[in-house]
N, C-alpha and C positions, 0 to 999 in steps of 0.2 A: 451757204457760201460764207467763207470768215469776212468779218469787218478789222482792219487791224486799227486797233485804238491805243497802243503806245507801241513807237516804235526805238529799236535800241541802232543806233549811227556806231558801225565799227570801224571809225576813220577819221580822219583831221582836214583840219586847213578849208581851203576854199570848196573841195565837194560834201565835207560838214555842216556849211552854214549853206550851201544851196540844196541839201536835202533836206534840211533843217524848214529852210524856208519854201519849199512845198507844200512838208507835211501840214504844219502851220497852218495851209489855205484851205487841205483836206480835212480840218478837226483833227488831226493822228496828233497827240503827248510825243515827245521828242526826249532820248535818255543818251545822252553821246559820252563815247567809253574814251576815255580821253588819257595820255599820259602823262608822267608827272613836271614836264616841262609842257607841256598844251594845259595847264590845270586854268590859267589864267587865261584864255584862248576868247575869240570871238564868238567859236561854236560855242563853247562850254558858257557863254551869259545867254547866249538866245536860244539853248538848249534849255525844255521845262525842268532838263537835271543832268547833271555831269558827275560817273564817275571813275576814278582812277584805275585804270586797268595795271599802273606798273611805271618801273624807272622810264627813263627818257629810251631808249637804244628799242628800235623797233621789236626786236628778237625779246625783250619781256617786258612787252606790252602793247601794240599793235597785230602780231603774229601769233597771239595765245591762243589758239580756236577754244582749248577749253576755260579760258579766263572770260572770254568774249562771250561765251554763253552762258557761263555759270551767272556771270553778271547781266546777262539780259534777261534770264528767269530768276534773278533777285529782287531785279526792279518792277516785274511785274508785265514784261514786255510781250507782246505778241510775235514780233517779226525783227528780224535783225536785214540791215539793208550795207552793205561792204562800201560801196562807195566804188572805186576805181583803186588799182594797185592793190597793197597789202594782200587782205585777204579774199578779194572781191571772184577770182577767179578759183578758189582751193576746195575742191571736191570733198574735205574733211569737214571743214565748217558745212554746206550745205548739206553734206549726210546728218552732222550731228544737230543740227536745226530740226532736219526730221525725224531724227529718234527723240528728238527731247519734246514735240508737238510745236517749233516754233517755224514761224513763215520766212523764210529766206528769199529774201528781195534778187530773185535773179535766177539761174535755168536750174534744171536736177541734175544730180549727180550724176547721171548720165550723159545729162547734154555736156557735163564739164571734161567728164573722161572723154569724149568724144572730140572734143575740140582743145584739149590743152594741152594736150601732147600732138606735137607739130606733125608728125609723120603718119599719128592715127586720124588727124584733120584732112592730111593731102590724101590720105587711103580713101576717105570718104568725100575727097573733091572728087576724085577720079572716077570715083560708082556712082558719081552726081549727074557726071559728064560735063565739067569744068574743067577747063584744063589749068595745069602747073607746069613751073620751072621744071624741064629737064632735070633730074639728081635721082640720089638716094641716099642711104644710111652706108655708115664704113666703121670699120673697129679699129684696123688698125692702118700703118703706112701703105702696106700694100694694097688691103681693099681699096683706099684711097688715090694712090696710084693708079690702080685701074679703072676704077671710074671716072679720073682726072681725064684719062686718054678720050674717054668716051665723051663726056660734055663739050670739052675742052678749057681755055683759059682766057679771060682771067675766071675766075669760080669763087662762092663765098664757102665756107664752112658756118653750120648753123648749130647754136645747140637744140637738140629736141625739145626740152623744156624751156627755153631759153624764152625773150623779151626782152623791149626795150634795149637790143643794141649789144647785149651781156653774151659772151661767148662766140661772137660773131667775127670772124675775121673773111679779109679778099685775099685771095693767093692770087698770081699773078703769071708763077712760071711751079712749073714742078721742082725744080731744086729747093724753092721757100715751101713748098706743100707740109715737108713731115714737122717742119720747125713750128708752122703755123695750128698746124692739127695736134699737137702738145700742147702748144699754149689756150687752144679755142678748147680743147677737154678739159683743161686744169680751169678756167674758168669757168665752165659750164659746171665742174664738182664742186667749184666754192658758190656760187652762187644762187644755185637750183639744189644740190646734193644728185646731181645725174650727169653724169659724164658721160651721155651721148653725143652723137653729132652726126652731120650729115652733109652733104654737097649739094652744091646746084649752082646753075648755068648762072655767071653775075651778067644781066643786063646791064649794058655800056649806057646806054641812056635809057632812061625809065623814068614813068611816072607813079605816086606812089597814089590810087584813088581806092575809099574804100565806100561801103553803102551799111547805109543804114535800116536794119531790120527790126520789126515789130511780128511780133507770133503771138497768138494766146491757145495756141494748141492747135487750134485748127484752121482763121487762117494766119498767111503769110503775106503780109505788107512790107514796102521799102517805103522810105521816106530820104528818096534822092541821094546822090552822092559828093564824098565830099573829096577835095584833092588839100594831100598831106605831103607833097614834096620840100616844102622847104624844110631841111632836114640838118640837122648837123650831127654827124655819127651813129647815125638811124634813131636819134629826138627829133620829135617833131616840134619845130619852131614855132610856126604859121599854117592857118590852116584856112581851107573856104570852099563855101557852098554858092552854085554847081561849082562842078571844078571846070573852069575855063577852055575854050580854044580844045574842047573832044567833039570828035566827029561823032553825030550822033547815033549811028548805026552802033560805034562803042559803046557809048554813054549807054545805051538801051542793053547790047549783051552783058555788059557789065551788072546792070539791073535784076535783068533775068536771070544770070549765073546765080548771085548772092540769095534771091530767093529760092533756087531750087538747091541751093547748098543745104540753105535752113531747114525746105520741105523734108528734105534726103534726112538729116539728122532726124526729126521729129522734133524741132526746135522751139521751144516757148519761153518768150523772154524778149526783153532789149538783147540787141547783139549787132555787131557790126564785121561783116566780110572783108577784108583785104585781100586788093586785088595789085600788082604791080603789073602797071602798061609799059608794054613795050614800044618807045613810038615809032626805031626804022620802020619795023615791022607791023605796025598798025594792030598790034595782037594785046592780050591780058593774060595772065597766068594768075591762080590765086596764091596766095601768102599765107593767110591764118584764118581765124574766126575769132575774133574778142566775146567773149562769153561776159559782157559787161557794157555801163555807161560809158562813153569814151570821154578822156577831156575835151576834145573839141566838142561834143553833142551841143553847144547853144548854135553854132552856124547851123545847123539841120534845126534847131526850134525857131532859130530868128524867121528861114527861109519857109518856116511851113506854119507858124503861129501853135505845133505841138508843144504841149509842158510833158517831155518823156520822161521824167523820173515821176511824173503823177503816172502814166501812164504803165512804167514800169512795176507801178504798185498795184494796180487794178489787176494789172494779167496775174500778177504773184497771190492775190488776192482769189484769184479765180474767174473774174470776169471777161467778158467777152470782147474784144475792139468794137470802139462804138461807131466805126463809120468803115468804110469798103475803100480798097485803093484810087477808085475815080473822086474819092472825099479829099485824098493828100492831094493839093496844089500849091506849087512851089512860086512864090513871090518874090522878086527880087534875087539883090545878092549879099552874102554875106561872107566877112571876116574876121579871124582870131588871131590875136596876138599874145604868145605866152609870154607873161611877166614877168623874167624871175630874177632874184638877187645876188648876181651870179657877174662879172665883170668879165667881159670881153678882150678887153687890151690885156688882159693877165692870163690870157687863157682858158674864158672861162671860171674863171675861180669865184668858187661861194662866197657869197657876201653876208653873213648874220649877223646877225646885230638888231639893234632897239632902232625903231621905226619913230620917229621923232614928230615926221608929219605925214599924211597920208588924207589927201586930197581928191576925189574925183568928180569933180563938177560938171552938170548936167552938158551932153551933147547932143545935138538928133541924131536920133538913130543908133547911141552907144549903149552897152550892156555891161557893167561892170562886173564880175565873178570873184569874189577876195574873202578873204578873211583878216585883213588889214582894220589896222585903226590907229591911231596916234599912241605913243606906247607900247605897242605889240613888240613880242619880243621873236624874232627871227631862232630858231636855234640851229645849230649843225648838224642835227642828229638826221632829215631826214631832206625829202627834195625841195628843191629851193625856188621853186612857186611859188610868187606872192598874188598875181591875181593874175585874170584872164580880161582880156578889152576884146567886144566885140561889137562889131559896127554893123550895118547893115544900110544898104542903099537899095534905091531904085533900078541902078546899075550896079555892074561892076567898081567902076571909075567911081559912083557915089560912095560906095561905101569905102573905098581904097580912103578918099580924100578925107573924111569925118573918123578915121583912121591916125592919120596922120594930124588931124586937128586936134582928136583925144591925147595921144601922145606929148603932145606939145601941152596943153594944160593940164594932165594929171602930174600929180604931184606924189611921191614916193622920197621922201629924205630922210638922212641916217644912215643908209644902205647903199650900195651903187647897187643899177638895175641892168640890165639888156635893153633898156629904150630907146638909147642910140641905133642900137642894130637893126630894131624895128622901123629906124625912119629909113635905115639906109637901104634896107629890104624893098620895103615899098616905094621909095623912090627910083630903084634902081630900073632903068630901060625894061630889060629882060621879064623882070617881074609885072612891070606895067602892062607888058605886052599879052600877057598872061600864057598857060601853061609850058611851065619851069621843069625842070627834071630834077630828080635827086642829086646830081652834081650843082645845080644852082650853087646854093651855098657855100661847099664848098671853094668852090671859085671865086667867090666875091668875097671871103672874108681874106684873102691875103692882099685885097686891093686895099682892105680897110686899116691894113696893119695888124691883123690877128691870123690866128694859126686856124687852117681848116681843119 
């Protein structure tokens, strides 16, 4: 069974310095491939070595699979671990990890073709016996047309390879269909290089809950679910464990679906199921399968006391889960607030720049996630995360309120942040009252003076 004793970080920002500071606690040497605007980075000091994969612009230096490895059998490294985004998902890097004898923190290549193309994932929901949105695949206007009649409307187009929101449009009436399915292709070709796409039923009200899974080959563990509704353009804002106000007979099919999704694939690895609830209809349909750490994964560690990315190491490592799913018991509640540098009253608009002060003072119950520090420099080049606040309470309400406490004393200047948003989120009625739908959001930022 391999030990991996240095490990090479293909990634930046705040999931750099918390893989960083695992490995750390596991003895594993830390090598983080950094580029040449992160050279000065918080990963790159409390990393035992940083080195320069390339200019600032992701595309040459971030997205190199062959720079990213040449450089991790330069240093001496064992395993390379992606982190979330970039390359975390890309079936190239994990093949070439294993023709080069190196440990790739995350499923095989197999498990990635099988889950990263959207339509080969819903092929294998459906042999799972999980159900999905109503859709299919279309080329062109008229495949689309015809399948429009059959769903019906409003309807999203999605691109196959697609994430994070990218290619995605709602049509609404068939006249906006053919205008919309040009545009949802032309961005799915610039974004992915795959100009597919495909239909499905838009839920009018939905909830977005996904679960999180643990495999080491043979078994298959959940470690509870999380709800991801507060959303702004299919980003996810806020985030929190359990998800609120589910009738539990869901909450449990939910559970079970996502495990036998994984069983079905042959799944081994962290990985998390997306499921979207339907609530007129008290129903779930699946979404995707993240073949990865997610950003929110600290709500799921606060509420169960796992560390998953040690855990994520051991399975990649070859070891077996060291306890049985009557071992996961979930405590409490918990909440995530994304941080990012990003100005709301402007729509949004990235905020970069030199981080002047960056304060987070001890709270109960809070978890900070950053790679902030006084000095740090923001750049443009890449997403505009600056840290993650996660709170955890007794309750619900507990942890809402020590939330709202963190926010008011963390300290982030230089920059304008999203923190306002976050008070007005969680103070808002609707949110208090807990589970929110994917339009929450929406709705409540044109009360606030910003654009949904």
């Amino acid at each position: 069974m391999p030990t991996i004793k240095r490990l090479f970080i293909a990634n930046r920002g705040e999931i750099a310095v918390r893989i960083i500071r695992t490995a750390r606690a596991l003895g594993i040497e830390t090598v983080l491939g950094v580029s040449k605007a992160d050279r000065d980075s918080l990963g790159a000091r409390l990393a035992t070595r940083a080195v320069v994969l390339g200019p600032a612009p992701s595309k040459e230096s971030y997205l190199r699979v062959g720079t990213i490895v040449e450089a991790a059998k330069g240093t001496g490294c064992d395993a390379i671990h992606p982190g979330y985004g970039f390359l975390s998902e890309n079936r190239d890097l994990a093949q070439a990890c294993a023709e080069e004898g190196l440990i790739f923190i995350g499923p095989s290549p197999d498990n990635l073709s099988a889950v990263g193309d959207k339509l080969t994932a819903r092929t294998h929901a459906l042999a799972a016996g999980v159900p999905v949105v109503p859709g299919g695949t279309v080329e062109t206007p008229e495949d689309a047309s015809a399948l429009a009649e059959t769903i019906g409307f409003p309807l999203l187009i999605k691109a196959v390879a697609g994430g994070g929101g990218k290619g995605m449009k709602r049509v609404d009436d068939a006249a906006a269909l053919p205008a919309q399915l040009d545009l949802a292709m032309a961005e799915a070709e610039a974004a992915f290089g795959d100009a597919r796409v495909y239909l499905e039923r838009f839920v009018t009200v939905g909830r977005h809950v996904e679960v999180q899974i643990l495999s080491d080959g043979t078994a298959v563990l959940h470690a509870g679910e999380r709800d991801c509704s507060v959303q702004r353009r299919y980003q996810k804002v806020v985030e929190e464990a359990p998800a609120p106000d589910l009738p539990d007979a869901l909450r449990q099919g939910l559970l079970e679906a996502a495990v036998r999704y994984a069983r079905h694939i042959g799944y081994r690895s962290l990985g998390t199921v997306e499921f979207l609830v339907d609530v007129p209809r008290g129903e779930f349909y699946f979404l995707e399968m993240n073949a990865r750490v997610q950003v929110e994964h600290p709500v799921t560690e606060a509420i169960t006391g796992l560390d998953l990315i040690a855990l994520q190491i051991a399975i990649a490592e070859g070891r077996p889960l060291p306890f049985t799913q009557d071992d996961i018991r979930l405590s409490g509640h918990a909440v995530e607030c994304r941080l990012n540098a990003e100005d709301p009253a402007r729509d949004f608009m990235p905020s970069p720049g030199r981080v002047t002060q960056a304060w987070f003072p001890p709270v109960p119950g809070l978890r900070v996630d950053t790679h902030m520090q006084p000095g740090a420099m923001i750049p443009p080049y890449y997403d505009s995360m600056v840290a993650k606040l996660i709170t955890w309470g007794e309750t619900r309400d507990e942890a809402i309120a020590r939330m709202l406490t963190a926010l008011d004393v963390c300290v982030l200047e230089g920059v304008t942040t999203n923190a306002p948003l976050h008070r007005a989120i969680l103070s808002d009625p609707a949110f208090r009252a807990g589970g929110v739908d994917t339009n929450f959001l929406g709705a409540l930022l044109p009360t606030l003076g910003g654009r949904s």
